[in-house]
C-alpha positions in Angstrom: -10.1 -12.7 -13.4 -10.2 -15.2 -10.5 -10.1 -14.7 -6.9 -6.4 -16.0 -6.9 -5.0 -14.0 -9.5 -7.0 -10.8 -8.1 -5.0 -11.4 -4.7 -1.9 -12.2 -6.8 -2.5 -8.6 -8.2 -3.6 -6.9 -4.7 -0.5 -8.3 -3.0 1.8 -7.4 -5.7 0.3 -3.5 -5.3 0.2 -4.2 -1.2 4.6 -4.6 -2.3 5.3 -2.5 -4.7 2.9 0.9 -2.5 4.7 -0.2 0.4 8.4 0.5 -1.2 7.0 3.4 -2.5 6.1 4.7 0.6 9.5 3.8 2.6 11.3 5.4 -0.3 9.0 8.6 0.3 9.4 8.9 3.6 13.9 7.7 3.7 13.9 10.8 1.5 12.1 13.3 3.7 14.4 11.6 6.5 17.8 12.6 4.0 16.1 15.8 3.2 17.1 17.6 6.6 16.1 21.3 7.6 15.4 22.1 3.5 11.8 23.3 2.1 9.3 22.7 4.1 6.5 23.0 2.2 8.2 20.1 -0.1 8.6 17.9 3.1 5.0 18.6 4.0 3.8 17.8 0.5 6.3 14.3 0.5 4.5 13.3 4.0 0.8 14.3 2.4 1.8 11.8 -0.3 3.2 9.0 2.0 0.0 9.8 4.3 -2.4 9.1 1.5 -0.1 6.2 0.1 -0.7 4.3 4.1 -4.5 5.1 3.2 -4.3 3.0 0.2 -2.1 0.6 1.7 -5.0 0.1 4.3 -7.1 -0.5 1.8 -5.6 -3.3 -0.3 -5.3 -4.4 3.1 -9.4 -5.0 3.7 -9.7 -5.9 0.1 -6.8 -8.7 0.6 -8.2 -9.9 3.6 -11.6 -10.3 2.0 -10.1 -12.2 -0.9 -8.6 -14.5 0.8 -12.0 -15.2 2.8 -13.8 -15.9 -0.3 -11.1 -18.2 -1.3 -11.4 -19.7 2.1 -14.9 -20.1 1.5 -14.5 -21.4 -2.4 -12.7 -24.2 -1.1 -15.0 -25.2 1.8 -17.9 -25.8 -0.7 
């Protein structure tokens, strides 16, 4: 796979976890004063989804440096 379609890829995930995540959390938002231990298990998920989000982040970033540096040479 090249560097371009592995961005391609990490910024289609970087979309498609951050919908995910803004779903998660309009849902705990409609939710109101239900079961808490449901909320708290919907904000553990959208907490570990920012983690990954983070993530593709610094692997994004670093992809686009080595294309950066792929079309200095």
């Amino acid at each position: 796979m090249s560097t371009k379609d592995e961005l391609r890829r990490v910024e289609e995930d970087l979309t498609r976890l951050r919908a995910e995540n803004q779903e998660i959390r309009d849902q705990i938002g409609d939710m109101g004063a239900t079961d808490q231990i449901e909320i708290s298990s919907m904000l553990g998920q959208a907490d570990e989804q920012v983690e990954l989000i983070a993530d593709l982040e610094r692997r994004r970033d670093r992809l686009i440096q080595r294309l950066e540096e792929e079309g200095a040479r």
